[in-house]
C-alpha positions in Angstrom: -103.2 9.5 -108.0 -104.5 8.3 -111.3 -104.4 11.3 -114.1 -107.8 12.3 -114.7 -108.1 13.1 -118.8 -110.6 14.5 -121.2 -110.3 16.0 -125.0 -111.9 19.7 -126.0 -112.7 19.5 -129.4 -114.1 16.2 -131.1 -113.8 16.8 -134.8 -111.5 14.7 -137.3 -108.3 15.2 -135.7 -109.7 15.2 -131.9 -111.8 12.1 -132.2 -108.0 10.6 -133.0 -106.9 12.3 -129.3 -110.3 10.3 -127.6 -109.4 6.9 -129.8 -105.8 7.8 -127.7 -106.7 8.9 -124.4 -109.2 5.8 -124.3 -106.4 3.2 -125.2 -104.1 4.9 -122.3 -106.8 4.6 -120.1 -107.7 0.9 -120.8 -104.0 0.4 -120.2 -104.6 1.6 -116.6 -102.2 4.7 -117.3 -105.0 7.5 -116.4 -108.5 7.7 -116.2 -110.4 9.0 -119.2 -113.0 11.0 -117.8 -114.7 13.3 -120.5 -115.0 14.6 -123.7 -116.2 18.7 -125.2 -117.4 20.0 -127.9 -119.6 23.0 -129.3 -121.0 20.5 -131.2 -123.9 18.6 -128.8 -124.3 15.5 -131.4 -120.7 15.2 -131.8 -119.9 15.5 -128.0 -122.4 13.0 -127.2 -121.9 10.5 -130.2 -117.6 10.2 -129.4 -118.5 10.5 -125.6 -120.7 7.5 -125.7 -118.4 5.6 -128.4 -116.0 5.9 -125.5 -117.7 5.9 -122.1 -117.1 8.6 -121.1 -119.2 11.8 -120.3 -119.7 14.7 -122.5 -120.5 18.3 -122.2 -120.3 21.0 -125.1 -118.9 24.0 -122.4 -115.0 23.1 -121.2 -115.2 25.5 -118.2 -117.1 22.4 -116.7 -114.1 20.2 -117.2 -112.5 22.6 -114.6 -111.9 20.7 -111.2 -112.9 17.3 -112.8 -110.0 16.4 -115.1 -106.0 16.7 -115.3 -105.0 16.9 -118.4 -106.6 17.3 -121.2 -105.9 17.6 -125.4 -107.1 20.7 -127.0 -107.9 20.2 -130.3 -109.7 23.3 -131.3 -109.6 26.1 -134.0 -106.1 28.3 -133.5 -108.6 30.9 -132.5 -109.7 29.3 -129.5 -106.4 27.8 -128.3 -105.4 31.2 -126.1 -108.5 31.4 -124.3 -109.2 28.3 -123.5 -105.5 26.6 -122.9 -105.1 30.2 -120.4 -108.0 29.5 -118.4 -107.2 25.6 -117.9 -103.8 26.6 -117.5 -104.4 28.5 -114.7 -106.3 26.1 -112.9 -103.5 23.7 -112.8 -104.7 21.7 -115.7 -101.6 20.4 -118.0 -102.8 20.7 -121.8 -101.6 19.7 -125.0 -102.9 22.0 -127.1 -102.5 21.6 -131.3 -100.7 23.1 -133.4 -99.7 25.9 -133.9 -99.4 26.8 -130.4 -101.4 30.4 -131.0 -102.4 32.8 -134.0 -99.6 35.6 -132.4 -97.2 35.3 -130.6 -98.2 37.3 -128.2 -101.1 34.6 -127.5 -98.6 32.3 -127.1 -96.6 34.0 -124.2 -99.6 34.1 -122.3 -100.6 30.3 -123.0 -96.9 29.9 -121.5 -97.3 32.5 -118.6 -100.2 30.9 -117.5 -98.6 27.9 -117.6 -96.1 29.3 -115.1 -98.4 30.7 -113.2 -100.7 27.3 -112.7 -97.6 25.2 -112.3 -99.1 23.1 -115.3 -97.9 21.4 -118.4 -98.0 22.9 -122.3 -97.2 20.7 -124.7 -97.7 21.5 -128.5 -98.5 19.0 -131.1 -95.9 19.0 -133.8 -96.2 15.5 -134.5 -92.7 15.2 -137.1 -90.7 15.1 -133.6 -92.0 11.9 -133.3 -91.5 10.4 -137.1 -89.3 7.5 -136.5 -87.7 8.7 -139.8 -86.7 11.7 -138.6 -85.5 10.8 -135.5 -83.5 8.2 -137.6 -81.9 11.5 -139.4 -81.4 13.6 -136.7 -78.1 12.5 -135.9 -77.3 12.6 -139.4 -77.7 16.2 -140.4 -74.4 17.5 -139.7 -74.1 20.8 -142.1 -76.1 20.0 -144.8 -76.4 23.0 -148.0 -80.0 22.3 -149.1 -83.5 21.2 -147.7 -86.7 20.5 -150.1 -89.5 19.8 -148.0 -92.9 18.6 -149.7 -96.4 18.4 -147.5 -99.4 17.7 -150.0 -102.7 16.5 -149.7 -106.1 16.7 -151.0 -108.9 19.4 -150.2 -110.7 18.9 -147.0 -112.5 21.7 -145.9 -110.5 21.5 -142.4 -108.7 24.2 -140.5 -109.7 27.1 -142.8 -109.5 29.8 -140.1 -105.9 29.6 -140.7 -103.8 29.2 -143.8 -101.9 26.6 -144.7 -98.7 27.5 -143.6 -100.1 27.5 -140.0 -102.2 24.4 -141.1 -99.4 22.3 -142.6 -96.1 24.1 -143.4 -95.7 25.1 -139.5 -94.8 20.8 -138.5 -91.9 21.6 -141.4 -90.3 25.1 -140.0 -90.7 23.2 -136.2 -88.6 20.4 -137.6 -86.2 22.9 -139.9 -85.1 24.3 -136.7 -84.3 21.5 -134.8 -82.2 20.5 -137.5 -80.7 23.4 -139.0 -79.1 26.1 -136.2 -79.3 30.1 -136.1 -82.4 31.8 -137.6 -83.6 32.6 -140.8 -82.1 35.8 -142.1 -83.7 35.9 -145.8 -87.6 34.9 -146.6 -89.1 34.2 -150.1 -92.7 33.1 -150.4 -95.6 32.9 -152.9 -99.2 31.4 -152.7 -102.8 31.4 -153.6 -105.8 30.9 -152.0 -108.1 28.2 -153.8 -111.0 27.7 -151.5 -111.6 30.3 -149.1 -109.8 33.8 -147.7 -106.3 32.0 -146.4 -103.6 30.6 -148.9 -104.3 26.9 -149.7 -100.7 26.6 -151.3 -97.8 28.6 -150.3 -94.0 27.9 -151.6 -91.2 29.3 -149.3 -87.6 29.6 -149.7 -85.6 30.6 -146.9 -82.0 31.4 -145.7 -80.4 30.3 -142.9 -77.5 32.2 -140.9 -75.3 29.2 -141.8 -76.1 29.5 -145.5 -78.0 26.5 -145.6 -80.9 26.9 -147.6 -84.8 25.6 -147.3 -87.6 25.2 -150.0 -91.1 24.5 -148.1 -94.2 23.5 -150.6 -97.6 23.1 -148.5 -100.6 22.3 -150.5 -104.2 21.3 -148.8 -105.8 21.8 -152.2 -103.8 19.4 -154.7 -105.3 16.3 -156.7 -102.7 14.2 -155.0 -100.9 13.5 -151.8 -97.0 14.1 -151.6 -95.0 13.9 -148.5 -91.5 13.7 -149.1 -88.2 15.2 -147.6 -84.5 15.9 -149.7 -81.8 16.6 -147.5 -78.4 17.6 -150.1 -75.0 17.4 -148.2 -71.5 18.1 -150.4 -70.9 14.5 -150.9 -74.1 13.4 -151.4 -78.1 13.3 -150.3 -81.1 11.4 -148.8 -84.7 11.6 -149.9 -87.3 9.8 -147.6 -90.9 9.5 -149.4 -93.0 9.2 -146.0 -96.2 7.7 -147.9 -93.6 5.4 -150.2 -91.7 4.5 -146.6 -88.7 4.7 -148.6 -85.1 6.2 -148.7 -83.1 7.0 -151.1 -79.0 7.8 -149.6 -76.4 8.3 -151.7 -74.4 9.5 -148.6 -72.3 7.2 -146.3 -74.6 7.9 -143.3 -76.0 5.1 -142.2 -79.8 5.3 -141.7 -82.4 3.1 -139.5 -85.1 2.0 -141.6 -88.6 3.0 -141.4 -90.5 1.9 -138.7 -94.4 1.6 -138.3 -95.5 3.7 -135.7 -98.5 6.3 -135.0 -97.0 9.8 -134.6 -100.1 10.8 -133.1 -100.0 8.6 -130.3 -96.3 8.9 -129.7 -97.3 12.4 -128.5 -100.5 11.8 -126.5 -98.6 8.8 -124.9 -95.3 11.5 -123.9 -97.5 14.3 -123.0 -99.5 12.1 -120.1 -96.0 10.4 -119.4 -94.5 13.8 -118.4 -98.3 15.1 -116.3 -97.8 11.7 -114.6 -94.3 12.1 -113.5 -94.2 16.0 -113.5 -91.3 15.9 -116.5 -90.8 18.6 -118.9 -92.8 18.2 -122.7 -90.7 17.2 -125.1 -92.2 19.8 -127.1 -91.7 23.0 -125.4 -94.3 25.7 -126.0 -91.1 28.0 -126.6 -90.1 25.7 -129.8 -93.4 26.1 -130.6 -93.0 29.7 -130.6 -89.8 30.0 -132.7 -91.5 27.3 -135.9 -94.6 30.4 -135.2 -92.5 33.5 -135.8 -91.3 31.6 -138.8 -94.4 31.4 -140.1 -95.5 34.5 -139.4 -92.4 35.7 -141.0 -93.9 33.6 -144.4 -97.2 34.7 -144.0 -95.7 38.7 -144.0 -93.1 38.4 -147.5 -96.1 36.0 -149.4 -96.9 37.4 -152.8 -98.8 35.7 -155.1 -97.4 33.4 -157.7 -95.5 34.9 -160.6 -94.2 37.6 -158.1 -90.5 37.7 -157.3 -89.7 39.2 -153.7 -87.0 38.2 -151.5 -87.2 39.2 -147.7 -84.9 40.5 -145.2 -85.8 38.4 -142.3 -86.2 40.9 -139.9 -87.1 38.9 -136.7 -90.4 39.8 -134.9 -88.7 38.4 -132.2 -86.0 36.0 -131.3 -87.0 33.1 -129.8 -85.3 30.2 -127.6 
C-alpha cells in the first residue's frame, strides 16, 4: 500500500517539509496527498504550488493520510500529534518534541496506543559532520557549541533554548554519556517575552564540561562546534564547511547534503517498513529536560549562579 502523506503547518520551515514530501512522492515512494494550515491563503497557495489539496482544520486529514509532518507552534504539537496518534497516523512532529514533559509522555503514549510512528526533528543527527565525529569522541574534557543567526520573528512562543539550543543538548547527549549534574545559564530577551540569547555551561557526570551560546537576535550568523580532547582538538565551522584537527583522529570531510531531507526521507522510510525512528521521541525527551533544566537556573547577564542539576526526571 502506497503511504499516503500530508504536512500540518505551512509556514517557513513547513513549506521545506511540502518541497520534501513532494520530491518523495514524485520518486514514487508515497503519495502526497494534502497540505494544513490555520492560515487559508497559505494552505491554498503551497497546496496548489504542489498539487495537492488543502484544508486549514487537520482533524480532516484524519482517515485520508498516513503520515504526516507537523510543523506547528510547540503549543500545538501535544494536541494535535495525540489525536493523529491515536488514529494510527505516524507523525514527525518538530522540535522540541513538547513544551513539558509531561506533554511529551502522552505524545509517546498515544503513540503506543495507535501503534504509530513519532519521530522528532533534531536535524544535527543527520549533519554528515557529525556523524563523521561520532565515532571520534571518545572522552573528550570540553565542548563549545555556537548556534547564531539573525532576527526573524519565528518561533517566539518559545525561547530560544527550545528554538535553537535544544538540536545542541540532543546532540550533547548522544555524544557525551551520564546526565548533567551542574547547570549555569544567563540570557536576555531582545524582542519579545522569551530569551533571544541564552549562554549555558553545564557539567557532565564524567566531568566533561559543555558551553552552549544560542542567539536568534545577533547581527551575524555563527555555527561552529570545538570539541578539546588531552592531546589535542577539532573545530568544524558548519557555514565555513571547514575543520580544523589538531588530533590524530582521522575525520571524513564535509559532505553536501540537506539535513532536512535526510529526516523526512528516514521518517517515511521507517512508516513504510514499520522500523523504529531513528529519533526516538524518548531522546527527544532527555535534550527536553535539559532544557528545561536551562530554562529554570537562567539569570540574566552579569549574574553568577551555578545549579545543582537536580533532574526533573531521568530519562532513557
Amino acid at each position: 500500500m502506497t503511504l499516503r502523506t500530508a504536512v500540518i503547518g505551512v509556514g517557513h520551515l513547513g513549506k521545506q517539509h511540502a518541497r520534501i514530501h513532494a520530491a518523495l512522492g514524485d520518486e514514487g515512494l508515497t503519495q502526497f496527498v494534502s497540505v494544513c494550515d490555520l492560515n487559508e491563503a497559505t494552505a491554498r497557495s503551497i497546496g496548489e504550488e504542489r498539487g495537492v489539496s488543502w484544508a486549514t482544520d487537520w482533524r480532516k486529514l484524519i482517515g485520508e493520510v498516513d503520515a504526516v509532518s507537523l510543523a506547528v507552534p510547540t503549543e500545538s504539537h501535544c494536541e494535535i500529534a495525540c489525536e493523529l496518534l491515536q488514529a494510527g497516523i505516524h507523525v514527525l512532529v518538530e522540535k522540541p518534541i513538547a513544551r513539558t514533559l509531561e506533554e511529551a509522555d502522552r505524545m509517546i503514549n498515544a503513540a503506543a496506543n495507535g501503534n504509530a510512528l513519532l519521530q522528532v526533528g533534531h536535524l544535527e543527527r543527520f549533519n554528515p559532520a557529525l556523524v563523521a565525529l561520532r565515532p571520534h569522541v571518545r572522552n573528550p574534557v570540553y565542548f563549545e557549541i555556537h548556534r547564531v543567526g539573525e532576527f526573524t520573528a519565528r518561533s517566539l512562543d518559545i525561547d530560544v533554548v527550545l528554538d535553537l539550543m535544544i538540536h545542541d543538548l540532543d546532540l550533547i547527549h548522544r555524544l557525551v554519556p551520564g546526565v548533567p549534574t551542574q547547570v549555569q545559564s544567563q540570557g536576555r530577551s531582545i524582542h519579545g517575552e522569551f530569551a533571544d540569547e541564552v549562554t549555558a555551561n553545564l557539567v557532565f557526570e564524567n566531568g566533561a564540561r559543555v558551553e552552549l551560546v544560542a542567539n536568534r537576535a545577533a547581527d551575524e550568523r555563527r555555527r561552529a562546534m570545538r570539541v578539546v580532547y588531552p592531546d589535542g582538538e577539532i573545530v568544524i565551522d558548519f557555514l565555513a564547511r571547514t575543520v580544523t584537527n589538531t588530533t590524530g583522529r582521522k575525520l571524513q570531510s564535509l559532505e553536501l547534503r540537506d539535513p532536512l531531507w535526510e529526516s523526512v526521507s528516514a521518517f517515511v522510510t521507517a512508516a513504510r517498513k514499520g522500523a523504529s525512528t531513528l529519533v526516538r521521541p524518548e531522546e527527544a525527551c532527555r535534550a527536553l529536560e535539559t532544557a528545561l533544566l536551562i530554562e529554570d537556573a537562567l539569570v540574566p547577564f552579569g549574574e553568577i549562579h551555578a545549579k545543582d542539576a537536580l533532574p526533573l526526571r531521568r530519562t532513557a
